[in-house]
BATI-76315 format. One record per residue (C-alpha): x, y, z; residue in three letters. Coordinates in steps of 0.5 Angstrom, whole numbers, plus 2048, in hexadecimal, padded with zeros to 3 digits. Example, Ala and Ser with C-alpha at 12.3 -4.5 7.8 and 13.67 -1.06 7.14 Angstrom:
residues 2
8197F7810ala;81B7FE80Eser;
END
This chain:
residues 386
81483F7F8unk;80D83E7F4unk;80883F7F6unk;8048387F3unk;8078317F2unk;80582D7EDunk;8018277EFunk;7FF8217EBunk;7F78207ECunk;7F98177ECunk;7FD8187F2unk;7F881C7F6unk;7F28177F3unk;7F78127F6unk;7F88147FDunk;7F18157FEunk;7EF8107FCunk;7F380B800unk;7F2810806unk;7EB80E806unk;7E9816805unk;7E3819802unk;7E381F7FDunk;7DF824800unk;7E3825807unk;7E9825803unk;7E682A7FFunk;7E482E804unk;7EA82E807unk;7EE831801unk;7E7836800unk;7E68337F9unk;7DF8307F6unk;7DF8287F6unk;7DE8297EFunk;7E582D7EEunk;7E88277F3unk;7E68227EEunk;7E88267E9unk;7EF8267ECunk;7EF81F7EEunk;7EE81E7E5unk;7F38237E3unk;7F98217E1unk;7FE8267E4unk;7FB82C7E8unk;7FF8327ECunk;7FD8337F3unk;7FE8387F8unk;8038367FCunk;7FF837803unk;7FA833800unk;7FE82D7FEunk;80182D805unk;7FB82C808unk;7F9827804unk;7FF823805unk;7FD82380Dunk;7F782280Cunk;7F881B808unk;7FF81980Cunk;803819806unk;80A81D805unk;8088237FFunk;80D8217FBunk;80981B7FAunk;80381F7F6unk;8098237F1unk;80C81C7EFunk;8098197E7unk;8068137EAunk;80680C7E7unk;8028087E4unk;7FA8087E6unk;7F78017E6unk;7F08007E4unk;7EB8007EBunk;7E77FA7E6unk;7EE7F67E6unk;7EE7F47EDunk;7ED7ED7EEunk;7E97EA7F5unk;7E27E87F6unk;7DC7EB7F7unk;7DD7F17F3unk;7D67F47F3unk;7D67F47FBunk;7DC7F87FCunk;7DB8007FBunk;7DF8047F6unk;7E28087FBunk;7E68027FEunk;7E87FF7F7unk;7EA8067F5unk;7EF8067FCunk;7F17FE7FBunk;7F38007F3unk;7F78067F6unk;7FB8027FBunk;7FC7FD7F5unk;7FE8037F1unk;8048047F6unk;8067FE7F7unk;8077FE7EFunk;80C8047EFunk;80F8017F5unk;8117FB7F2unk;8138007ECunk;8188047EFunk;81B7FE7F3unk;81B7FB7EBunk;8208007EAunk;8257FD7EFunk;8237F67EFunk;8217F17EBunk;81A7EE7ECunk;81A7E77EBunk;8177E57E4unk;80F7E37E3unk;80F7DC7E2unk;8077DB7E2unk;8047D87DCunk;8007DD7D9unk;8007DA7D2unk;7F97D57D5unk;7F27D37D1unk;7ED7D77D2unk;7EA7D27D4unk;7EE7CE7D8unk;7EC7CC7DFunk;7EE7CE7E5unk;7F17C87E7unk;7F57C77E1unk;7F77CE7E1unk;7F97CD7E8unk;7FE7C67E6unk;8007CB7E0unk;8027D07E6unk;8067CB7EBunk;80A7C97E5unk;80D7CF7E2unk;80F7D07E9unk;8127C97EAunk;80D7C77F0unk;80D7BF7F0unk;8067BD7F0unk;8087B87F5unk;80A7BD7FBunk;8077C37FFunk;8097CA7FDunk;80D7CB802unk;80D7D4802unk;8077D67FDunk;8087DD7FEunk;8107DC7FCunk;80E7D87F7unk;80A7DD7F3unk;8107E37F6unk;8157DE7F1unk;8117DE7ECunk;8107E57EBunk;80A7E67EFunk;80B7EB7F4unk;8077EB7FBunk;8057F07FFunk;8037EE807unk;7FF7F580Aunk;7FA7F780Funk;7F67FB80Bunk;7EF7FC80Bunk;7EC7F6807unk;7E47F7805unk;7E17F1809unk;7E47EB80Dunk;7E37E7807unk;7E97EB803unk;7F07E9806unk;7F37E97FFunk;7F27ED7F8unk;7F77ED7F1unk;7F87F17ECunk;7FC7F17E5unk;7FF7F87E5unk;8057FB7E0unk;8057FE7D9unk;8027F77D6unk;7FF7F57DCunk;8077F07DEunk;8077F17E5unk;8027EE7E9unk;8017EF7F1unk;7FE7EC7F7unk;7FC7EF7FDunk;7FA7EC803unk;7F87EE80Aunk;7FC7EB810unk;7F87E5813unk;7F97E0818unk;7F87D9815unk;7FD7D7810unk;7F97D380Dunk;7F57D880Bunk;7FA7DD808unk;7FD7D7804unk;7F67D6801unk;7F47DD7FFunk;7FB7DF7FCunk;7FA7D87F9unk;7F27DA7F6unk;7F67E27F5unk;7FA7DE7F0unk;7F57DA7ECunk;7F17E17EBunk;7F87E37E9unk;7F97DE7E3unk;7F27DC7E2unk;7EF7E37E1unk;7F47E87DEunk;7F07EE7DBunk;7EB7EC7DEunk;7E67F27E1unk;7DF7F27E4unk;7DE7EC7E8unk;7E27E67E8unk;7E17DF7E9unk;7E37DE7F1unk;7E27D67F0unk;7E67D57EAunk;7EC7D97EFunk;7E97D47F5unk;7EB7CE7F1unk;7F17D17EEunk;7F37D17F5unk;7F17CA7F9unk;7F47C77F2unk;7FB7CB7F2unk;7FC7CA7FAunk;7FA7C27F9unk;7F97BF7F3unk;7F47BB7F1unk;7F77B47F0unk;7FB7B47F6unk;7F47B67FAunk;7F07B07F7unk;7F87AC7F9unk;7F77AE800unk;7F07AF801unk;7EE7AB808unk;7EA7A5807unk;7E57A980Dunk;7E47B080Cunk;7E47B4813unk;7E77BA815unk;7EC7B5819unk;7EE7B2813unk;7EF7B780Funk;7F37BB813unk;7FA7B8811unk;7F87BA80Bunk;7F87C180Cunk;7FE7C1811unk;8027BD80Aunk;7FF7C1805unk;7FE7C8809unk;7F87C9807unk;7F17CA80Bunk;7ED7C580Dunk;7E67C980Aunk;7EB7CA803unk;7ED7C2803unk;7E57C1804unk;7E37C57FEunk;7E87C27FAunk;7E77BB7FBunk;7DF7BD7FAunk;7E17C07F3unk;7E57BA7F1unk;7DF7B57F4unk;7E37B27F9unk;7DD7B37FFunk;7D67B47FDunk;7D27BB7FEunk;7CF7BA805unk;7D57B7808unk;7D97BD806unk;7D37C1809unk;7D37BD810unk;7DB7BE810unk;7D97C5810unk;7D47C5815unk;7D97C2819unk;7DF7C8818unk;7DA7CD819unk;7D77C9821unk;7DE7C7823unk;7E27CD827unk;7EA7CF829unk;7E97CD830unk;7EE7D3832unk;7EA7D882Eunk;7E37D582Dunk;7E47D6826unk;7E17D2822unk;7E57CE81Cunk;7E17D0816unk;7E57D7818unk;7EB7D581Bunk;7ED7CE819unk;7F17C981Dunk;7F87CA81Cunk;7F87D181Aunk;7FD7D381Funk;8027CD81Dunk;8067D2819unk;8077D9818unk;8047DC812unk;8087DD80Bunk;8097E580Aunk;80E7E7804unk;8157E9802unk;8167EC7FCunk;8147F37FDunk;81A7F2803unk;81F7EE7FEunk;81E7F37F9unk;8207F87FEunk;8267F4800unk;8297F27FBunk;8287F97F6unk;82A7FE7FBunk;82D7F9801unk;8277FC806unk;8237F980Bunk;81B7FB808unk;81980180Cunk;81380580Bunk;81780C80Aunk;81B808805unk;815806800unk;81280D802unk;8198107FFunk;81980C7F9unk;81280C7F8unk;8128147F7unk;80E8157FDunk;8088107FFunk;807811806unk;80C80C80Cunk;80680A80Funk;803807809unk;80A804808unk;80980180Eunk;8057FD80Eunk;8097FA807unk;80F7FA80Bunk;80C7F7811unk;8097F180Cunk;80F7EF80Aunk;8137E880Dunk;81A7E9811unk;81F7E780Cunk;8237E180Funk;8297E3814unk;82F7E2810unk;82C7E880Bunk;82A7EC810unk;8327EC812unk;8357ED80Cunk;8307F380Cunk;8337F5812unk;8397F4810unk;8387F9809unk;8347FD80Eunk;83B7FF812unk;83F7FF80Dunk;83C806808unk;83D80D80Bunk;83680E80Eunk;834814808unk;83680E802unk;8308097FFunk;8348047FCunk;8308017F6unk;8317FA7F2unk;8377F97EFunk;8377F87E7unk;
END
């Protein structure tokens, strides 16, 4: 047996960083210098004794194999899109780039089995096109009708080629509940993340904002322009001509909640659109605010400008398409030690928490899989037929 295993420097630069882990222990921990630790994270491929590679490993809570796998395509730290940039320490976008990273080559290695719905965004836009507009233009080339609700956002954008993914992973603040990124060889495959939260209204909105980032800001480094995407977002979930035809002849939060029940979108968001769009003044906007900010969840003491009344009417969206994908292609349920092996080895518990994300498929596919299931012989994977 060898004595050294060859080990890519990307990979352990992945699993530190989407472990959160600072240099210098690791480093002492294999007796190296941090210099020769960053030496090692930018080398392309460098031979490890192998005791040192098992306790890296173990340390960093990923199967060895993993750090001898040619990794896939980086994604630029800059490319990531959400607000506030400047605010947030390179170390946690570091961790998020990873983790975009192996959601990517998930979805690669499932693309080999399954075919991934085709991207219908319309990228072909003006530069200067406004974040309305281009919203109109995006609920059309997904054949939204301007007159009706979108029904599930995130399985909208699922079947437009737009893969969302829902995981409990640190985010930078409490502000961030969403980031998108364009990945790929020529930056084709775009991606969502979101943190699970527990209003629906709010995990609608900032896929909805994630988006707008998406179409309006490709290739786009740096900061970003958060209101462009806010727009894109209020006018995507409720158009602007059927805002002003449904607007109330008196404007209080009581008035305004059929529209968030029909239209599925915030009370604080219908008040922002309805003031870009002129339809209530600047110091009436403000007081309906002072009022969402006053009012509280008699059960939870909460107040409305956190969590809105009705945030419990429904259950939150969450995605299907990494689970579909699975199905469908290797007629599997998605399990963590499943994307784990298909992956090459990034670590179950970081498969986890992609696969605790994912949407129940509808019970008539979960018997069909069963059925699948009990029919192979246990050792035998069956994939798509050709």
């Amino acid at each position: 047996m060898a004595e050294t295993i060859a080990v890519y420097g990307y990979r352990v630069r992945q699993a530190r960083t989407i472990r959160h882990s600072p240099i210098k222990p690791l480093a002492q921990m294999l007796d190296m210098s941090p210099s020769a630790w960053t030496a090692l994270e930018r080398s392309t491929c460098t031979d490890l004794p192998r005791l040192k590679l098992r306790t890296l490993a173990t340390r960093l809570r990923f199967p060895a194999e993993f750090f001898s796998q040619p990794p896939g395509l980086p994604i630029h730290r800059g490319s990531l899109l959400f607000r506030s940039k400047k605010s947030i320490k390179v170390a946690q976008i570091d961790a998020l780039t990873t983790l975009a990273e192996m959601i990517v080559e998930l979805l690669a290695a499932l693309g080999e089995h399954a075919t991934q719905p085709p991207l219908r965004l319309p990228m072909a836009l003006r530069q200067d096109i406004s974040p309305e507009e281009a919203a109109r233009q995006t609920r059309q080339a997904l054949d939204l009708p301007e007159s009706e609700p979108i029904p599930h956002v995130i399985h909208t954008l699922e079947r437009a080629g737009v893969p969302v993914a829902v995981a409990d992973v640190d985010m930078p603040d409490a502000r961030h509940d969403a980031f998108s990124v364009w990945g790929g060889d020529f930056h084709e495959q775009p991606l969502i993340v979101a943190r699970p939260v527990n209003s629906w209204e709010r995990t609608r909105w900032s896929i909805a904002h994630e988006a707008g980032h998406l179409i309006l800001h490709r290739g786009t480094t740096g900061e970003v322009d958060e209101d462009a995407a806010n727009r894109f977002a209020n006018e995507f979930l409720f158009p602007a001509d059927m805002l002003r035809e449904e607007w109330p002849g008196a404007v209080t939060l009581t008035s305004l909640m059929p529209l968030k029940q029909r239209w599925r979108m915030s009370l604080a968001a219908i008040i922002t659109h309805g003031k870009h769009l002129g339809l209530i003044e600047e110091h009436r906007a403000t007081g309906l605010f002072k009022q969402l900010s006053a009012r509280r969840d008699p059960h939870t003491g909460v107040t409305w400008r956190i969590q809105e009344p009705g945030w419990a009417d429904l259950e939150p969206e969450r995605p299907r398409l990494l689970a579909v994908m699975a199905e469908r292609g290797l007629e599997q349920r998605p399990a963590p030690d499943l994307f784990t092996t298909l992956t090459g080895g990034w670590a179950p518990d970081l498969m986890e928490q992609i696969t605790s994300g994912l949407r129940e498929a509808p019970a008539v596919v979960q018997e069909h899989a069963k059925t699948a299931q009990s029919s192979l012989p246990s050792n035998v994977v069956t994939l798509r037929r050709a």
